[in-house]
C-alpha positions as CSV (number, residue, x, y, z in Angstrom):
1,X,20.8,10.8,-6.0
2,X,18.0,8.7,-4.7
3,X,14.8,9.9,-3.7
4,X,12.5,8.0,-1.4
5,X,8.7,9.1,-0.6
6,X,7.4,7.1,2.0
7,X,4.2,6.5,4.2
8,X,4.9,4.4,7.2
9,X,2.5,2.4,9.6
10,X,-0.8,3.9,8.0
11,X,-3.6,2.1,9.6
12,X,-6.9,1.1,8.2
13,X,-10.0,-0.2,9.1
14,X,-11.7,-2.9,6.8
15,X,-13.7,-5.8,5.9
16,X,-11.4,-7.9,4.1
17,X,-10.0,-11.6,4.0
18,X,-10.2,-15.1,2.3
19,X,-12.5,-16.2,4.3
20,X,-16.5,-15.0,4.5
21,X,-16.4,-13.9,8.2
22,X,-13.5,-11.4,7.8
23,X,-16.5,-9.3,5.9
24,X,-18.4,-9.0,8.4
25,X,-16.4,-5.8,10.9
26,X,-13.6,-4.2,10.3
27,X,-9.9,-5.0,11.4
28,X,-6.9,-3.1,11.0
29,X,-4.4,-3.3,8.1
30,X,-1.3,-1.2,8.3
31,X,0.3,0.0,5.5
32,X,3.7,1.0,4.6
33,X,4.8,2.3,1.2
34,X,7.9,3.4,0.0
35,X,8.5,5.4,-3.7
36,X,11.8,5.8,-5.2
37,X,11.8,9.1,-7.5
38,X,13.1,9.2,-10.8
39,X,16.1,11.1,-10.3
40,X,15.7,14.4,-11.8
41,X,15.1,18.0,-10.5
42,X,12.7,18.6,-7.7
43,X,13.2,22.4,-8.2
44,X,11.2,22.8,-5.3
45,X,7.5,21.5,-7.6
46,X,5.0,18.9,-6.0
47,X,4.6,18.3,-9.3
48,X,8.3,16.6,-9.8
49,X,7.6,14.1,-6.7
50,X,5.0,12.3,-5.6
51,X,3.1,13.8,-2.6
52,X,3.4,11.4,0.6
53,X,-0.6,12.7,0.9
54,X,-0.9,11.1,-2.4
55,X,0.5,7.3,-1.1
56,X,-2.5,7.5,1.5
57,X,-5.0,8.3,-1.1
58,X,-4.5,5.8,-2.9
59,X,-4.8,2.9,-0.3
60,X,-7.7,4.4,0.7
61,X,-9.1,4.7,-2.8
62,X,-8.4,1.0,-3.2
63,X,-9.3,-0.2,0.4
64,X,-12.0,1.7,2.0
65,X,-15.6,0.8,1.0
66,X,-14.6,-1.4,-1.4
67,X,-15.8,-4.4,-2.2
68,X,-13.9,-7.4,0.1
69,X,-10.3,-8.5,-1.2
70,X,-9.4,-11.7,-0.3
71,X,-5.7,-11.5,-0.7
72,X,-3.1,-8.3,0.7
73,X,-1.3,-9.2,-2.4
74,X,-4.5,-8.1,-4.0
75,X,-4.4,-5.1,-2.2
76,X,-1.0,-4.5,-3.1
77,X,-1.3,-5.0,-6.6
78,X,-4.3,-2.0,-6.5
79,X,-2.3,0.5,-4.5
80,X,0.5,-0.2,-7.1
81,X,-1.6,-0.1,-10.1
82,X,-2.7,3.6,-9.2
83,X,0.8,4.9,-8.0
84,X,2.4,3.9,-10.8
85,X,0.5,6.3,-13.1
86,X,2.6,9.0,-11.6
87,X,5.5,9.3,-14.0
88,X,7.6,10.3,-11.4
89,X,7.7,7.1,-9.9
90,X,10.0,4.1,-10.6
91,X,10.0,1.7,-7.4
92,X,7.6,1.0,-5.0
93,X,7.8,-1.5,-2.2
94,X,4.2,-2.4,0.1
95,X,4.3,-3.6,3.4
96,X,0.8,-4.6,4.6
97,X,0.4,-6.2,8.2
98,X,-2.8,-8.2,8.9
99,X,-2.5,-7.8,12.7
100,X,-6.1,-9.9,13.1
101,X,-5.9,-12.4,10.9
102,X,-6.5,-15.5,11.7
103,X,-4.1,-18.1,12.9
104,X,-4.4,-21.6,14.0
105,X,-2.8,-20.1,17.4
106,X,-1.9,-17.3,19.1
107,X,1.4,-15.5,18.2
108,X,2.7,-14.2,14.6
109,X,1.9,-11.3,12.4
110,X,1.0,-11.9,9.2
111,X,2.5,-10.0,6.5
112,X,3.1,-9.6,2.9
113,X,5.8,-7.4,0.9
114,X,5.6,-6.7,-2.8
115,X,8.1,-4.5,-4.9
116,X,7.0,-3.4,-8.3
117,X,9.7,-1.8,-10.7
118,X,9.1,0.5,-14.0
119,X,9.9,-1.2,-17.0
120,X,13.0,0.2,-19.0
């Protein structure tokens, strides 16, 4: 059995971007994360899963007030480093959509996808 924890379409507001005048207001970036379980018993513990509440901490821990990131891959890198201390955890896939950034033109949204994997 596969067990999937997921938080969809979680939108932030920050001041982050490659370029110096993405720091200076905030614009969305919407997250989506999804967790595949180790496949064990739940038996009914929070302890056994990982808590969806716990996906949104930790892009906020990583994102909000911090310091500007100039990449989303950078961002996604974060959000995976602190997830994957949960034991429980052996896939995660990120999904961050940059609705505001800027384009040569209008039309497009930008997005990046990263999948990290536990080692064997």
């Amino acid at each position: 059995m596969t067990i999937t924890v997921a938080l969809e379409n979680y939108t932030v507001m920050a001041k982050h971007g490659y370029y110096e005048f993405e720091h200076e207001q905030n614009q969305p970036f919407n997250f989506s994360v999804w967790a595949t379980i180790i496949d064990h018993s739940i038996a009914g513990k929070l302890t056994n899963t990982l808590n969806y509440a716990d996906i949104q901490i930790a892009i906020d821990a990583e994102i909000i007030d911090s310091k500007p990131i100039g990449l989303m891959e950078t961002m996604s890198e974060r959000i995976i480093k602190n997830l994957s201390t949960n034991e429980m955890v052996s896939k995660i896939k990120i999904r961050i959509e940059k609705p505001q950034a800027p384009l040569p033109h209008p039309g497009g949204l930008a997005v990046i996808e990263m999948q990290w994997v536990r080692p064997q």
